[in-house]
C-alpha positions in Angstrom: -130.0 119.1 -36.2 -129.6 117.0 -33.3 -128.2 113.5 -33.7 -130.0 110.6 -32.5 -128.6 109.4 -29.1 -126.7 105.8 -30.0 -127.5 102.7 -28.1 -123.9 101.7 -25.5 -123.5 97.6 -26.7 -121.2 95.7 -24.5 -119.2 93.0 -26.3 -118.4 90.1 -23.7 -115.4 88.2 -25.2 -115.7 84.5 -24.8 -113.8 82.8 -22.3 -110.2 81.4 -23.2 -107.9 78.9 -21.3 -104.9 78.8 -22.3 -102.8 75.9 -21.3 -99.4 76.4 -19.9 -96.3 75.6 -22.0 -94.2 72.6 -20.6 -91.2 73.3 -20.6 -88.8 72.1 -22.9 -86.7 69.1 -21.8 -83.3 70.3 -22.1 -81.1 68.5 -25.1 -78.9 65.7 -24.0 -75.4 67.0 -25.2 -72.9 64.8 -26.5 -69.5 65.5 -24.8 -66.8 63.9 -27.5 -63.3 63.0 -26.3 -60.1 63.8 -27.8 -58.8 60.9 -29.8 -55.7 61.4 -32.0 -54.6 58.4 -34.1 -55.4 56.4 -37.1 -58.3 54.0 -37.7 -57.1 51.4 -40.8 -61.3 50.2 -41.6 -61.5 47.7 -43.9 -64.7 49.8 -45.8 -67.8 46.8 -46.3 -69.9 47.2 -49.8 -72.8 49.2 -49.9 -71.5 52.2 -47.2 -70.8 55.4 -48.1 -67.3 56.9 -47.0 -68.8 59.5 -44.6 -71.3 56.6 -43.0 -68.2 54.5 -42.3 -66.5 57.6 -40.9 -69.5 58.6 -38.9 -70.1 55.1 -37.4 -66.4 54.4 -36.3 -66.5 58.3 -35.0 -69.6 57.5 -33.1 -68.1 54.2 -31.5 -64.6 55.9 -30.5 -66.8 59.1 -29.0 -64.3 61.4 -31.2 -64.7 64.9 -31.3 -62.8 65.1 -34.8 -62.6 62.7 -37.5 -61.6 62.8 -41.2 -60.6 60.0 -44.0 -57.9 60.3 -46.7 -59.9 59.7 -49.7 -63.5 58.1 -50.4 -64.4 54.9 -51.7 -67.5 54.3 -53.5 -70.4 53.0 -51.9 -69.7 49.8 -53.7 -66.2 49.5 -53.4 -64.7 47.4 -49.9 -61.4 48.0 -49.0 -58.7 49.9 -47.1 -60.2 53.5 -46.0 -58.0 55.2 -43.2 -59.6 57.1 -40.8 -58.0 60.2 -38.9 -58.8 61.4 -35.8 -57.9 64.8 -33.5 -54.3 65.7 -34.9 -53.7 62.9 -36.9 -56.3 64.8 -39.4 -53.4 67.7 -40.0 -51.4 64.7 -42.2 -54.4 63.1 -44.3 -52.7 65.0 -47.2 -50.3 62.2 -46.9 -52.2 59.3 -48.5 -54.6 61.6 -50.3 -51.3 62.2 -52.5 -50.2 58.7 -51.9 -50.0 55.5 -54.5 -52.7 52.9 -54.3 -53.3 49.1 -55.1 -57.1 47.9 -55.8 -58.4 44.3 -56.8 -60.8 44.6 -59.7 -63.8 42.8 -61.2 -64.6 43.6 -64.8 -67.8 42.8 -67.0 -67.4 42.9 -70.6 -70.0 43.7 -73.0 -72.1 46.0 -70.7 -71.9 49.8 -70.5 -73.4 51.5 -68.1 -73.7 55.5 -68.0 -71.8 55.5 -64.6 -69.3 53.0 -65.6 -70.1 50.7 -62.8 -72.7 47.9 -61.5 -74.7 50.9 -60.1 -75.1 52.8 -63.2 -77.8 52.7 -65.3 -77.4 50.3 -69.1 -77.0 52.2 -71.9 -75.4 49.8 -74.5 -74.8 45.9 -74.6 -72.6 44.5 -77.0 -71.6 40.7 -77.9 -68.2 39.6 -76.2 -65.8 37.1 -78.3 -62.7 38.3 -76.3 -60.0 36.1 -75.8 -57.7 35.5 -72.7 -54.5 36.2 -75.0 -56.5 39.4 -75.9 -56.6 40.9 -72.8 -53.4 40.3 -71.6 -52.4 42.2 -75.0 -54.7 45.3 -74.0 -53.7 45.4 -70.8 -49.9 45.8 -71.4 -51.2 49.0 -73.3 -52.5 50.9 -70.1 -49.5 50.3 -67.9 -47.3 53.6 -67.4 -48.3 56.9 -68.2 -52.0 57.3 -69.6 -54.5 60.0 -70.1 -57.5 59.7 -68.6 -60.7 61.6 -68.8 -62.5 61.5 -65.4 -66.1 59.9 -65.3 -69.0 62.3 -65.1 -70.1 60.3 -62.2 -66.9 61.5 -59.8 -67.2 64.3 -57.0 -64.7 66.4 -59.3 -66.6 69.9 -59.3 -67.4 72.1 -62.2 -68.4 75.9 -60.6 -68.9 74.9 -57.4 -71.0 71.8 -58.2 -70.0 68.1 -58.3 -69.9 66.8 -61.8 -72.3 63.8 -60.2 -75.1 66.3 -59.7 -74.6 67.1 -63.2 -74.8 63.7 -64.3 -78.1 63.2 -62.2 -79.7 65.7 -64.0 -78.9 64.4 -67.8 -76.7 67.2 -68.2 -72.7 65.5 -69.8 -69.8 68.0 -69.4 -66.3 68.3 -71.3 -63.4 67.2 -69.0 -60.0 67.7 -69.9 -58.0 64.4 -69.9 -55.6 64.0 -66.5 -52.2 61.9 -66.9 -51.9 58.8 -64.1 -49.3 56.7 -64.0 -50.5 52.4 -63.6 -47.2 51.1 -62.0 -48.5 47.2 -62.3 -51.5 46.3 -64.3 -51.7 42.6 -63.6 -54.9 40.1 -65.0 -55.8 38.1 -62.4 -58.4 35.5 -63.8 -60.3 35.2 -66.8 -64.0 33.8 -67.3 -65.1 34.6 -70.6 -66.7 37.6 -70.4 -65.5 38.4 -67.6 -62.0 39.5 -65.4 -60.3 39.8 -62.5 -57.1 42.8 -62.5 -54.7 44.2 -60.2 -54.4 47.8 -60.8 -51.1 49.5 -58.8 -51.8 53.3 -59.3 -51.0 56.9 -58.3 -53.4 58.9 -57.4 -56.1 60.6 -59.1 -56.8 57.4 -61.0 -60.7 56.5 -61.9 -60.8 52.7 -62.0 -64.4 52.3 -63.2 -62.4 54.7 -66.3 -60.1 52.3 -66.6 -62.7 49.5 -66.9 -64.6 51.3 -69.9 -61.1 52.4 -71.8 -60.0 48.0 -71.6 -63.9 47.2 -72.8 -63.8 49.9 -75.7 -60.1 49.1 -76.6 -61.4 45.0 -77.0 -64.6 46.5 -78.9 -67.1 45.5 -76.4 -67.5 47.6 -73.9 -66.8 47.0 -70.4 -67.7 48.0 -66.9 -66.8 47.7 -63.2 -69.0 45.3 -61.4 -66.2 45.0 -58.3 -63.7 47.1 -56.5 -61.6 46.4 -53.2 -58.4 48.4 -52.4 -55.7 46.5 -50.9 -52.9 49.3 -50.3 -52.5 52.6 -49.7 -48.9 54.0 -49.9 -47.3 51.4 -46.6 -50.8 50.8 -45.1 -52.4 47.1 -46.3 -55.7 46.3 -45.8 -54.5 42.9 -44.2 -53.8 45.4 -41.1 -57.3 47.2 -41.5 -60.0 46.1 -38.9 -63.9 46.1 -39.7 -66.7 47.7 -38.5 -68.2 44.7 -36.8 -65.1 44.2 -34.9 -64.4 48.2 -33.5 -68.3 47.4 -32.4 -67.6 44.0 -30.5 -64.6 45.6 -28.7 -65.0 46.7 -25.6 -65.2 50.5 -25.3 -62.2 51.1 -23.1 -59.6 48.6 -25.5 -61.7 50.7 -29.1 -58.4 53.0 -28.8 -55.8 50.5 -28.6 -56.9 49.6 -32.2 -56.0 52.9 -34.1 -52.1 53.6 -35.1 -50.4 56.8 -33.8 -50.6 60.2 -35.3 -46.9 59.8 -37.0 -48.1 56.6 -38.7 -49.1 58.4 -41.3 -45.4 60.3 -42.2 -43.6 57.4 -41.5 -41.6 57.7 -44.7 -39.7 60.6 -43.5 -36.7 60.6 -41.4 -36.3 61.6 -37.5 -34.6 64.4 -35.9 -34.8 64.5 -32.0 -34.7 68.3 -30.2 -33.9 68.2 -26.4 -37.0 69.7 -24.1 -35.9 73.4 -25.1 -36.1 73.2 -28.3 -39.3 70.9 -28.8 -40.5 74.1 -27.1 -39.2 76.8 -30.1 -40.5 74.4 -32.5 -44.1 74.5 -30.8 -44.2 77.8 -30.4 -43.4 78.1 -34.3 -39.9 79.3 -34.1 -37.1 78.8 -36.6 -34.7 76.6 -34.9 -30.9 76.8 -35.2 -29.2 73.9 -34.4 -25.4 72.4 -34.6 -26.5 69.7 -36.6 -27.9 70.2 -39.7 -29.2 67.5 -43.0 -30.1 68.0 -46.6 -33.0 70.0 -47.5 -36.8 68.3 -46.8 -39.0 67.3 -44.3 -38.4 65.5 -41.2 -40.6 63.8 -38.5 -39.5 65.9 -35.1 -39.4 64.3 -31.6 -39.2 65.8 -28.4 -39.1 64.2 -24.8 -42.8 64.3 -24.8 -43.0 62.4 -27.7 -44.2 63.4 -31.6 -44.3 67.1 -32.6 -45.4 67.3 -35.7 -43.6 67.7 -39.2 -40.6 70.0 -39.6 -38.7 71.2 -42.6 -34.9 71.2 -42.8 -34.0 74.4 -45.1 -31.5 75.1 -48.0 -29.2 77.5 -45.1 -29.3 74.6 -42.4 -32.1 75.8 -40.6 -34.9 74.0 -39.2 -38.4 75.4 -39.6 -41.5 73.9 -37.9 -44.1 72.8 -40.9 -47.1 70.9 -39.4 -47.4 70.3 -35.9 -49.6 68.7 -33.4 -51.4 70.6 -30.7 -51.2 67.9 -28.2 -48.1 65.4 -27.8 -49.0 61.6 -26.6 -46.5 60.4 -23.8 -44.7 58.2 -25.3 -41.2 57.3 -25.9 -39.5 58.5 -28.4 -38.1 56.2 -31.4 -35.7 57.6 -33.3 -35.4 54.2 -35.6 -39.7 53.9 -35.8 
C-alpha cells in the first residue's frame, strides 16, 4: 500500500531581540590598613558589642579588629577594642577582674533577668536599707552561680539564648566567682544602686535576681556600666562620637600600644640578634636568667611579643607580634 504523500510545513519562528548585557560595574574594594593597638570605647546603651566594634573598625579603616569580652546591648561601659597584633593578647582581660556600677529594681522579675526581658512575676517590696546592706555582705567572696539562660554560653553547639528564644529552659551547672567588693551605693525604696568588683565569668543580671530572691521580692537589672577592667578605667575610654569627630589622620593617636594590654608582666630586653632568634621562634639561651613565668620582650625595634622564662633558665618565645612599631624601648613602662 502506498502511503499518502505528506504535506512539507515551514515553521517561521518569531522574531527575538535580545538586548545586550551591560556590563557589570566592577565592586569598589575596600583596601583596610594595618592598625595594631588598643581602642579603650566607652560602649553607649542600646549597641551591640560587634556594632561598636564594627563602627570604630570602619572609622580607623582596620583590616583586623577584635574586643575582649561583650557587653550587653544595654549595658555602657568600658569595652577594649584590639586591633592587627594587639588581637593575639585579648585573652588577657577576657581572664581579667572587672568593676561594674549597677542599678537594681526590686519586686520585678523578668525571664531574662534584665530591663529587656520579658515580666513574668511581680511581687510587693517592703525592703529595708538595713536589709540590703545585710544581704549583700552574703554575696561577697566565693559564690555559686548558675548562669542565666539568656547568656551566649553554648549547649551543643548552640547558644543557650537561642534556647531561651524558643521557650525551651536548660539545666546549668552552678560556676564559682569570686565578688572581691560588693558595695551599695544608694538606696530608693524599691530600688538600688551597687558596686560589684568581680572576676570573671560573673553574670551580674544573676546577681541581681539571687539579692531580689534572697530579700523575698524578686529583683532585676534595670542598669549596668563597667568602670574597670583589670588596669584599664573607663575614665581613659573615649566614645564613639569623639573617634568620629577626630580627624582621620590623629583617629590612631587615640588607641594604646599593643603591649598595653600585658603590662602586668615584667621586661627583659634582647640585643638586635637575639630579638631575631626569638622571632624566628627559637629557644634563647642567655647569661642572665629570672624565675619561671612570662615576660614582656623588647628588642631595638621595639615590642616582640610575650616570652616565657623556663624552669632550666631558658627563654622560650610564647606570643609574638608579626610586626614591631619603631619605638623606643622602655624597660621601666
Amino acid at each position: 500500500m502506498t502511503m499518502p504523500a505528506m504535506s512539507r510545513v515551514t515553521v517561521t519562528s518569531p522574531e527575538v531581540h535580545v538586548q545586550p548585557k551591560r556590563p557589570k560595574s566592577p565592586q569598589r574594594r575596600i583596601v583596610r590598613r594595618i592598625v595594631d593597638g588598643v581602642l579603650l570605647l566607652d560602649k553607649p546603651q542600646g549597641l551591640s558589642s560587634n556594632h561598636a566594634l564594627q563602627a570604630a573598625r570602619r572609622l580607623l579603616n582596620a583590616a583586623k579588629a577584635g574586643h575582649t569580652g561583650t557587653l550587653d546591648p544595654m549595658a555602657t561601659g568600658l569595652l577594649p577594642l584590639t586591633f592587627g597584633e594587639a588581637t593575639k593578647f585579648s585573652q588577657m582581660l577576657l581572664d581579667a577582674d572587672k568593676t561594674y556600677e549597677a542599678v537594681v529594681q526590686l519586686g520585678v522579675e523578668t525571664d531574662s533577668g534584665d530591663a529587656e526581658g520579658r515580666v513574668v512575676a511581680t511581687h510587693p517590696v517592703a525592703v529595708t536599707k538595713a536589709a540590703v546592706v545585710e544581704v549583700l555582705s552574703r554575696f561577697r567572696g566565693d559564690i555559686e552561680q548558675v548562669p542565666p539562660m539568656y547568656s551566649a554560653l553554648k549547649r551543643d553547639g548552640k547558644a543557650l539564648y537561642e534556647y531561651a528564644r524558643e521557650g525551651v529552659e536548660l539545666e546549668r551547672e552552678a560556676r564559682r566567682v569570686t565578688i572581691h567588693a560588693l558595695e551599695l551605693l544608694a538606696f530608693d525604696g524599691d530600688r538600688f544602686g551597687i558596686r560589684v568588683a568581680c572576676s570573671k565569668g560573673t553574670y551580674i543580671r544573676t546577681l541581681a535576681m539571687d539579692i531580689g530572691a534572697a530579700l523575698g521580692c524578686g529583683a532585676h537589672l534595670c542598669g549596668l556600666r563597667r568602670t574597670r577592667i583589670g588596669a584599664f578605667d573607663v575614665s581613659a575610654a573615649v566614645t564613639l562620637e569623639r573617634l568620629e569627630t577626630a580627624p582621620a589622620d590623629e583617629r590612631d593617636a587615640l588607641l594604646a600600644p599593643a603591649d598595653a594590654l600585658v603590662r602586668e608582666f615584667d621586661v627583659v630586653v634582647l640585643s638586635a640578634e637575639e630579638a631575631t632568634w626569638l622571632l624566628q621562634g627559637r629557644t634563647l639561651r642567655l647569661a642572665r636568667q629570672e624565675a619561671p613565668g612570662p615576660v614582656r620582650a623588647y628588642g631595638p625595634q621595639g615590642f616582640l611579643g610575650l616570652a616565657q622564662w623556663q624552669a632550666d633558665g631558658a627563654l622560650a618565645p610564647r606570643r609574638l607580634i608579626a610586626t614591631c612599631a619603631d619605638v623606643p624601648v622602655n624597660a621601666s613602662a
